[in-house]
Structures are given as C-alpha cells and as structure tokens.
C-alpha positions in Angstrom: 55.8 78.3 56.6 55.1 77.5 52.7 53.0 74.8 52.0 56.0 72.2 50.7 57.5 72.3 54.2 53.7 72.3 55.7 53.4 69.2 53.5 56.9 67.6 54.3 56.0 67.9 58.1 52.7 66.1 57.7 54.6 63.4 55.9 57.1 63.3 59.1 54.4 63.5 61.3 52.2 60.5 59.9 55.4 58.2 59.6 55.9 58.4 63.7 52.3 58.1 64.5 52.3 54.9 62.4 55.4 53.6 64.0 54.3 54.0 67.2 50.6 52.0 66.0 52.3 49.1 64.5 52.8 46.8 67.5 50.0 45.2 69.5 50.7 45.4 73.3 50.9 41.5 73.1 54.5 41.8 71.8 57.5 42.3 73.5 60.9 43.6 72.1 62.4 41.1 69.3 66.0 39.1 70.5 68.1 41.2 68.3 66.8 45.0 70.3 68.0 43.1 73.4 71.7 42.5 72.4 72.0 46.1 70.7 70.4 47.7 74.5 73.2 45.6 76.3 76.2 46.8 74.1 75.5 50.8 75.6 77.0 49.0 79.3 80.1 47.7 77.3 81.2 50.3 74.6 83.6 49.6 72.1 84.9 50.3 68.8 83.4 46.7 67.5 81.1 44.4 68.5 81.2 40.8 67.1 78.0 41.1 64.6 77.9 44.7 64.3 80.4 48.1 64.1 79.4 50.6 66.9 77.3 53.1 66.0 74.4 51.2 67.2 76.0 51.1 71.0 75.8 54.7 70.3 72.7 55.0 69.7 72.0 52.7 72.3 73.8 55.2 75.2 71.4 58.0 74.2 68.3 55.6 74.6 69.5 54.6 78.1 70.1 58.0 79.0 66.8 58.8 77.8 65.5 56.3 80.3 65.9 53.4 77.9 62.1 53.2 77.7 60.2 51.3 75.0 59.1 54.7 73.5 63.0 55.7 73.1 63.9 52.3 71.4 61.0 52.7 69.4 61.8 56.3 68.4 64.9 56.0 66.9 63.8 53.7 63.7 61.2 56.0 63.5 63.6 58.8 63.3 65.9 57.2 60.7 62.9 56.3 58.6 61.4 59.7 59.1 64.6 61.1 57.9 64.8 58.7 54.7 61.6 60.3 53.7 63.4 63.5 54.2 66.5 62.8 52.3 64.7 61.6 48.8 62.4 65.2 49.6 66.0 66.5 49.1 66.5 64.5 46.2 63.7 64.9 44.4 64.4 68.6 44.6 67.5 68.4 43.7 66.2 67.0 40.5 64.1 69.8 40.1 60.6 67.8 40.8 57.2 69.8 41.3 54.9 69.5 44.4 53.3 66.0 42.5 56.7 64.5 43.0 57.5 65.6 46.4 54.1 64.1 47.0 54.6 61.0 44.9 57.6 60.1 46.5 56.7 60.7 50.4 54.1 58.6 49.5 55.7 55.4 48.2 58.4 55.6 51.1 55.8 56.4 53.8 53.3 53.2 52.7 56.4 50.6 51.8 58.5 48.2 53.3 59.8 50.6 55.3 57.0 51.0 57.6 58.4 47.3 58.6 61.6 47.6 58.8 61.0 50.9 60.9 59.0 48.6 64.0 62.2 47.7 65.3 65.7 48.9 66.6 68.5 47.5 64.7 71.3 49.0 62.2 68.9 48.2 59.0 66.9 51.5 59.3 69.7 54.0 59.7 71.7 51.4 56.9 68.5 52.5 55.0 69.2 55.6 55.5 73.2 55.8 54.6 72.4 54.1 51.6 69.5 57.3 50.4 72.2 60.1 51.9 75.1 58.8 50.1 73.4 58.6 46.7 71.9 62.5 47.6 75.2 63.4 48.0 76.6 61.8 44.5 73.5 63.5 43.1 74.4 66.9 44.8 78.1 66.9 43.1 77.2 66.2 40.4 75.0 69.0 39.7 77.4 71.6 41.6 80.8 69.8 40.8 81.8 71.4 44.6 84.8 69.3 45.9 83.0 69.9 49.7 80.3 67.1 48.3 83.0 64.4 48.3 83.8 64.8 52.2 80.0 65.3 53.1 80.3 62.1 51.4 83.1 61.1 53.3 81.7 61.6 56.6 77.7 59.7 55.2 80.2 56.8 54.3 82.3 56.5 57.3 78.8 56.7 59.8 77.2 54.5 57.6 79.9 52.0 57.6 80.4 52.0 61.3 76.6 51.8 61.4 76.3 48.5 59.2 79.4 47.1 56.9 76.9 46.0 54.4 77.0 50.2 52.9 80.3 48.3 51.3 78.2 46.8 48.7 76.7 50.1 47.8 81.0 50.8 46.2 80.9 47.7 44.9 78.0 48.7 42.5 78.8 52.3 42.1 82.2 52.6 41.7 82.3 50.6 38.7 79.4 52.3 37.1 81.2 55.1 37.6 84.3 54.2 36.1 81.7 53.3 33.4 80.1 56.5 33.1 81.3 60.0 31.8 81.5 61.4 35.5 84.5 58.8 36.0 86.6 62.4 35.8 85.9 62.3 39.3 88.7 60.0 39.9 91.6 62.2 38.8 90.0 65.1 41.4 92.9 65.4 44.5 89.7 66.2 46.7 88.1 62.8 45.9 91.5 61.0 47.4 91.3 63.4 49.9 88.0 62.3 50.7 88.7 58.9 51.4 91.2 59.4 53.1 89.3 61.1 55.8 86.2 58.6 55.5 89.6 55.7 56.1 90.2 57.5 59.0 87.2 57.6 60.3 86.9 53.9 60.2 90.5 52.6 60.8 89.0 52.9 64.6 86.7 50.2 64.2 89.2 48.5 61.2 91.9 48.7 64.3 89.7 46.6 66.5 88.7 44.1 64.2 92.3 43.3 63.3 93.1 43.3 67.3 90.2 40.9 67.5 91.4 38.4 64.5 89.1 40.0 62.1 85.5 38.4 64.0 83.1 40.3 60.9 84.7 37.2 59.0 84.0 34.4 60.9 80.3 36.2 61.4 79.6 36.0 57.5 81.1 32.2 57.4 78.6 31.4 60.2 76.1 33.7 58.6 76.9 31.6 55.3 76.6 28.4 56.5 73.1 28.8 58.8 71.1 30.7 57.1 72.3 32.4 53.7 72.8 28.8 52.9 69.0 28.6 52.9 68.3 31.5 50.9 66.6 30.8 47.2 68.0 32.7 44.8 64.3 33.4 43.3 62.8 33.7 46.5 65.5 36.9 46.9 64.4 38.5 43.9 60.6 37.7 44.7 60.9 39.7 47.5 62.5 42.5 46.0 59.4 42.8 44.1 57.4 43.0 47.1 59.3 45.3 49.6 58.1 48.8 47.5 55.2 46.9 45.6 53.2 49.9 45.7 55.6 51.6 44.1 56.9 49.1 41.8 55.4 51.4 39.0 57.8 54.1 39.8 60.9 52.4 39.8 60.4 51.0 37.3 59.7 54.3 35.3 62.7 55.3 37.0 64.7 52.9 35.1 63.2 54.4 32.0 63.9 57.6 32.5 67.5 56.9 33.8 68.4 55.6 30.3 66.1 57.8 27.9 65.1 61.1 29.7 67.3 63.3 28.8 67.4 65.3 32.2 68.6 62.2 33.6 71.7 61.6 31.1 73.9 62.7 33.5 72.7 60.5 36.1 72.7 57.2 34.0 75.1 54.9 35.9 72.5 54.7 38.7 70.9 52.4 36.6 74.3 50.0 36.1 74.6 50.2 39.8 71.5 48.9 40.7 72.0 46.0 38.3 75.4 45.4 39.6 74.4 45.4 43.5 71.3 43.2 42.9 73.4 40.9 41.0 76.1 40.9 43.8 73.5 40.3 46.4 72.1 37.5 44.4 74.9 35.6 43.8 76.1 35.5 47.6 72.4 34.7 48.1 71.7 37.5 50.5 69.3 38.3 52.6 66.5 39.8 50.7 66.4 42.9 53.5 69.8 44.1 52.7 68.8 45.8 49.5 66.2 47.7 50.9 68.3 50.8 51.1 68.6 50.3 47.4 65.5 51.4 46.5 64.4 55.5 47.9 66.6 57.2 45.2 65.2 55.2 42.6 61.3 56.5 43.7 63.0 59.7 43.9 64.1 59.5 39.5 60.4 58.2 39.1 58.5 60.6 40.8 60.6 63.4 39.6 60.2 61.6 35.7 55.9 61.2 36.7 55.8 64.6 38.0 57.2 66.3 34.2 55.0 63.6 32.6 51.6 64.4 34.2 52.4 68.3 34.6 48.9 68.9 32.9 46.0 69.7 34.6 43.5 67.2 32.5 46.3 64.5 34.1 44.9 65.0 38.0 43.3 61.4 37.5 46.8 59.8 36.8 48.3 61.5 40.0 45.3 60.4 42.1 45.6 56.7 40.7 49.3 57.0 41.1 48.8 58.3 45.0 46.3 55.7 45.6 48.6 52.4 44.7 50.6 52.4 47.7 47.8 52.9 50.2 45.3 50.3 48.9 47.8 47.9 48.2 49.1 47.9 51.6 46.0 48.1 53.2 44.8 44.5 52.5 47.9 43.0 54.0 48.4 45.3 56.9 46.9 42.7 59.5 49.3 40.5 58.1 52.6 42.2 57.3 52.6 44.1 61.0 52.6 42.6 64.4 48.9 43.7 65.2 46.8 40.6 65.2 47.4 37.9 68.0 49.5 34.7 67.4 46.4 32.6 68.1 44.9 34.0 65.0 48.1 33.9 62.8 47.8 30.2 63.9 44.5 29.7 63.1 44.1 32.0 59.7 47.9 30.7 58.0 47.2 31.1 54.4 47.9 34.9 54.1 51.2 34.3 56.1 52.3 31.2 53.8 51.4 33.0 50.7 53.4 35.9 51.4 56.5 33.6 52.6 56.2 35.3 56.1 56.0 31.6 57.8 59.7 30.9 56.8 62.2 30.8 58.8 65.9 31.2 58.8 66.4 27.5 58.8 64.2 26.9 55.6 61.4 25.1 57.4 58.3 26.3 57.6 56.6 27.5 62.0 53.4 28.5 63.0 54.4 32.3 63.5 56.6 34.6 61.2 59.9 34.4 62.6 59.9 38.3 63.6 56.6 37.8 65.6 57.9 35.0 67.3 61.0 36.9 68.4 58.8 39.3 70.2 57.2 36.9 72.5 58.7 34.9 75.8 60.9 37.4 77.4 59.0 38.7 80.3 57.9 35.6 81.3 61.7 34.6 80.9 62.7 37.2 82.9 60.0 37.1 85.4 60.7 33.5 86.4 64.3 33.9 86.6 64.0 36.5 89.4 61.5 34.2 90.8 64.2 31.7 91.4 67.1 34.6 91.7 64.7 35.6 94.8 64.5 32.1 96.5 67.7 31.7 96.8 69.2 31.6 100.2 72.8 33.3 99.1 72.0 35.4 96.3 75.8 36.5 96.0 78.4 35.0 93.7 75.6 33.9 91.5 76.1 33.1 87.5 73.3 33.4 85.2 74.0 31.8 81.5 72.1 31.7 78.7 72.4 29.7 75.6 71.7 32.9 73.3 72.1 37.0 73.3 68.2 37.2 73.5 67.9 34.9 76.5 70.8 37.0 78.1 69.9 40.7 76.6 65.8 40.2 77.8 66.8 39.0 81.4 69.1 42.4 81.6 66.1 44.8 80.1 63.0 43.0 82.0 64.4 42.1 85.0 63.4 43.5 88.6 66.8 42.3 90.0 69.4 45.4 88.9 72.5 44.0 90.6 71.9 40.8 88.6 73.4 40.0 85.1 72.7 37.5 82.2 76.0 36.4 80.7 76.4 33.9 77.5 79.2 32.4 75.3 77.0 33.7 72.3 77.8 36.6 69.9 79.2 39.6 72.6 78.1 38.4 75.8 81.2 36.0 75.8 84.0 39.0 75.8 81.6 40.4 78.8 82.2 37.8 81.5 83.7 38.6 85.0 85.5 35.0 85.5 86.8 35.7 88.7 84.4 36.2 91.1 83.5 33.0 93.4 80.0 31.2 92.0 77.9 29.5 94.5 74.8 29.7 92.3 74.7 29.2 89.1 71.5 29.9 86.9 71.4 27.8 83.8 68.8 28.8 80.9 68.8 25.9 78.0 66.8 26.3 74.2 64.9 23.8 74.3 66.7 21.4 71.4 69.3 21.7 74.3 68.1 20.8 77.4 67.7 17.5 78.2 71.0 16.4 79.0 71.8 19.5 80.9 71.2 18.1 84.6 73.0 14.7 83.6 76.2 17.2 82.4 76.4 19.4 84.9 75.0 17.8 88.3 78.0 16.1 89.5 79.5 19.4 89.9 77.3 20.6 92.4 75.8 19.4 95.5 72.2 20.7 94.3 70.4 20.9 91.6 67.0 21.2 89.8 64.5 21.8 86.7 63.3 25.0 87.9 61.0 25.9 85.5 60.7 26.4 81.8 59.1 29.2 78.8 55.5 28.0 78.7 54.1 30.6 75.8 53.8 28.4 72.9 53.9 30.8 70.6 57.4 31.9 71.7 60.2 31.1 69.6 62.1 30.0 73.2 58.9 28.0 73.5 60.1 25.2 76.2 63.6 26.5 76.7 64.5 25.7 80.6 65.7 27.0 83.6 67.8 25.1 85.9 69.6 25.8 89.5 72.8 24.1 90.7 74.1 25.2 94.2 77.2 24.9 96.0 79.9 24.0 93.5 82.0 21.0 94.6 85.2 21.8 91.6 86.9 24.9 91.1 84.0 26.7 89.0 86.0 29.7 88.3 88.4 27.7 86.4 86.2 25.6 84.0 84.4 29.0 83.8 87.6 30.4 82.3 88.5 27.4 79.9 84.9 27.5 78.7 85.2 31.5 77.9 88.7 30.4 76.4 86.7 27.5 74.0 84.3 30.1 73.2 86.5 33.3 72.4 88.7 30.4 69.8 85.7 28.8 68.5 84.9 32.6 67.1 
C-alpha cells in the first residue's frame, strides 16, 4: 500500500467514525428517515416526493436488519465516497500529495459532516452532482466517447435518486455551448448517451405521467409553504457558510478557472456555477440544494494551492491552509450537530439565532433548530400508541391514522406491535391504504394545531370514544399532538374511508 491510498483510507476512515459520533443518544430518527424506511414495504418506480432510488436503498437497510447503524451508514457511505470522487478529481488534474490533502480536508470538516447525520436523497444527490462533474473532467482530458455513457448511467442514478441533479444541465449545458468543448454536441456518442440515460429514467418518467405528473403538484406545494419563505439573501448567506472553512479555496478556484492556464480547458465550470446559483436564487431555493455544487470546485483550488505552495519554504501556508477548516468548525460543533441536549439549546439560544439554525420552514423563529426537533417524540409516540393498541378488547380490523408521514413512518419503525400499521392521507401513505377491510377501532393521531375539534367531528360515528393520550416532550416538534380512540363504528366506515382516500389522491 503507497502512502496516498494509506492517506485516502484514513480520510475514509475518520469521515465514518465522525458520522457515527455526531448524534447524542437523546435523539431519535428525524420524520423524513421514517417515510424513506416505509417506501422499502411498498416499492415502486415513484414515490410522491421522491424518484426511487432511495426505496432502494431502503430494501438493503431492511435486509440488513434495518437497524439504526444501517440507516446511519449509508450517508456515511455516500459522503465517504464524495471525498473519494474529488480524490479522483484532484488527480485527474494532476494535483500533488498537498492537494489530495487539501481537499480531503475541506470536504471531511464542511457541511457535509451535516448533511451526512441523516438518511435522505441529499447525500448521495451530493454525490451525483461530484461524479458527474469527474466524469465531464475525465472526457475532457481523454476525449473517450465511453466517458459520455459512464456519464449516462451517473445521470440516470442520480436523477432517480433526487430530480434536483436537473439543475446541474441547466447550468452546464449552456456553459458548454459557451465554451470551446461545445464540439461535444456534434459527437453521435453524446446522443447516444442520452439516449440511454432517457431510458434509464423513462421508468420513473412512465409513472409519473400514470400518476398525473405528482413531482408538480410537490414543488407548487413546496412553493407555496415553504420556498415562499425563503430570503433571497438569507440563500446566498448560507452558501457562504456551508464550506466556510474552505471558502478560501473556492474561491481560488474561481481564479484559477479563469486565469491558470492549466485550467483553460476547464473554464465553463466557472459560468456554470454562476448560472446554477443564479437559477437557485431566483426560484428561491432551499439553500441545501446547492450543496453538491461545491466538492469539484475544492477540487480546482486545492489542485491551483498545491502548484502554488510547491516549495518547501511554503510548509507554513499548507499548515495554515489545513488548519482553517478544523478550527473554524470546532467552535460551532456543539452547535451545528445534534450533541448537546434541547434543554441547553433552550437555555443558551444566541449561538443558534446567530447562525439562523432557529428558523424554521414557516419563517418564524422555535426554541429548537427545526432538524433537532424532528428527532425527538417518536418513541414516546409509538410507545403510547401500542399502549392503547394493547388495551383494546378486539384488536382486529383496527385503523391507525396519522395526520403526517412522520407520525405514520415512526409508529411502523418503533413499534412493538408488527401486525399493526400507521396509515395517512399525507405524501405516500395515502396510495398505501387497504380500504376494504372492516374497522372496529380506529386510532386517530392529531398535530396539535389540529386536534381540538377532532372528538366533536368524529364522535357521532362511533359508539365510543376518547382523548387517550397525547406527545408530552416539549421539545418535540409533535409537542401536544393527540391520540384518540373511537370504537364500534355505527356508519359504513369502509366507505367514508374510501371517499376520504378519493379527496385525498385528487387534492394531490
């Protein structure tokens, strides 16, 4: 073993021992790991919020056992892998040992780190994004038409893994075109190319047209409750802070992209980056969807550092250079990462409020970061609800509904009660229904902004019912949301059942 793979593997190494440290014991899984766990029992080629690799992904962590340290692992993997890629990169580029060190660096103590805690399609979008621009890279430095269906197949998989890899064409293609490597669009292997990575997708593409097109009315709803709320500055503030660290080297990178002349070939990545940010800033995006912009653009920098400070006398620079990313992150690491109680994030706010971290969604201000408070309720959710599911005198035919896919999706990973499912008429959960079977108990769980007109509504239907009990952690973002009980249906509950799944499916 030579000492850049011994180095590489340390890199890899340190990344999954500081996944795994990242999360105090206090926290659960956040609402959004719940809902991608539950698509692996209903696989499809779309799901209402996200294309399928992730129900992939998913099967292998159930088979696995579909333990914490499996749902945990994968992130790690994908960030691991990131760090990997831009290795690739940078040696592509022809970088020395400093770069290769440089750049592990900045991508091991970033933003990353984050984003890697928990198991949604961000990290491996991360991921697509880095491998896609390797592979542009590697073609154009071998001008092999087999680089355009690698390309191909990073597209298709990334695509299927998150749509937002679309936004990654919209910026490159036209710099491109720009560009003198635009000759690449009279090459029959780049149409070629596409084709394949169409027919890779047209699966998923299939379902969403069989489905009346549901990513749509996702980003209208997306739109209108939350990117609504998203400050244009605010966007660009936060770009500033996701690789802060290393804010030096991209920005060298941009440098070098338009004056070093090694890099003359590759100048359009700077036009692309313009054009992508400005895209994302005009939608008013969420500042986490350009995070996958970023790796390749260490990668130019450390590469452009490395020939700079080649020189012996120059160790200082590299040391000061390694440093920035550790110390800067080290200061905010008890604030950044879900490793300090909420009591304390309570009682010590400033840090939280200065960084933004207290912001949620809905443009108010809460207690907790909205993340943290994702991670907190859900056992005792589940744990009450088979509490009640136990008590019951006739536990067959009974219908648990939640208002959301994280009250549904943490009843079905905590619960003790495997023949039991939570259902809901939020994002998938509605298409997973089983409207025919005859309900004699029916399980309500209500948000808390919902509840108190939930025994007045649905009492007369039933010959019992009762406020059963209700989230008490106050920390909890489902702080206070409620369960009820209603027994022994005196309508036909299958069929409002039925109309309501009908409401629901047309409202999408």
């Amino acid at each position: 073993m030579n000492k850049r793979t011994f180095i590489l593997l340390v890199f890899i190494f340190a990344k999954f021992v500081l996944q795994y440290s990242l999360v105090s014991p206090e926290y659960e899984l956040h609402r959004d790991e719940f809902l991608h766990l539950d698509q692996a029992h209903h696989l499809a080629w779309g799901y209402l919020s996200v294309p399928p690799v992730t129900s992939w992904i998913s099967s292998v962590i159930l088979f696995l056992g579909g333990t914490v340290f499996w749902i945990r692992f994968f992130p790690a993997l994908f960030g691991a892998l990131t760090i990997l890629v831009c290795w690739k990169v940078i040696e592509e580029l022809k970088g020395n040992l400093f770069a290769l060190i440089l750049g592990s660096t900045c991508l091991l103590f970033s933003v990353l780190l984050r984003l890697n805690i928990l198991y949604h399609p961000n990290s491996l979008d991360v991921l697509s994004w880095t491998a896609f621009f390797y592979v542009v890279i590697k073609y154009i430095n071998s001008e092999n038409p087999k680089w355009f269906y690698i390309g191909a197949i990073v597209f298709a998989i990334g695509f299927l893994n998150k749509y937002n890899l679309v936004f990654l064409l919209i910026g490159l293609v036209p710099a491109i075109l720009l560009s003198e490597q635009r000759k690449i669009f009279v090459r029959k292997d780049f149409y070629l190319a596409v084709l394949l990575g169409i027919m890779i997708i047209s699966p998923n593409l299939l379902w969403q047209f069989n489905n009346n097109w549901p990513v749509f009315h996702h980003l209208k709803e997306l739109a209108d409750t939350q990117l609504v709320n998203v400050n244009r500055l605010d966007f660009i503030k936060e770009q500033l802070l996701y690789f802060f660290g290393s804010l030096i080297v991209i920005l060298v990178s941009f440098y070098a992209l338009l004056f070093y002349s090694p890099f003359k070939k590759y100048s359009f990545f700077f036009w692309s980056f313009c054009l992508i940010l400005t895209v994302y800033t005009i939608l008013r995006a969420k500042s986490y969807y350009a995070i996958g912009l970023y790796p390749v653009y260490i990668s130019f920098g450390s590469v452009y550092f490395g020939d700079l400070l080649k020189s012996r006398l120059k160790i200082i620079l590299q040391l000061v250079l390694l440093a920035i990313p550790i110390l800067v992150i080290i200061p905010i690491f008890n604030i950044i990462f879900p490793v300090t109680s909420p009591e304390f994030i309570v009682k010590h706010p400033g840090p939280y409020r200065a960084l933004g971290m207290l912001r949620w969604e809905d443009g108010r201000e809460h207690p907790l970061p909205q993340d943290f408070a994702d991670m907190l309720g859900w056992k005792e959710l589940a744990q009450k609800i088979d509490v009640i599911y136990s008590n019951l005198p006739d536990k067959s035919n009974t219908l648990i509904l939640c208002d959301n896919y994280g009250q549904a999706g943490a009843f079905n990973f905590y619960t003790k009660t495997k023949d039991m499912k939570a259902v809901s008429f939020n994002a998938d959960y509605v298409n997973w229904f089983n409207p025919d079977r005859n309900i004699y108990n029916f399980i309500r769980v209500k948000s808390y902004e919902y509840r108190d007109n939930e025994l007045k509504q649905t009492s007369p239907f039933f010959e019992s019912s009762c406020k059963a009990d209700s989230i008490t952690n106050k920390f909890a973002r489902e702080y206070g949301t409620t369960i009820f009980v209603f027994k022994n249906p005196n309508i036909n509950v299958n069929q409002r059942l039925k109309e309501e799944i009908d409401k629901a499916k047309n409202h999408r």
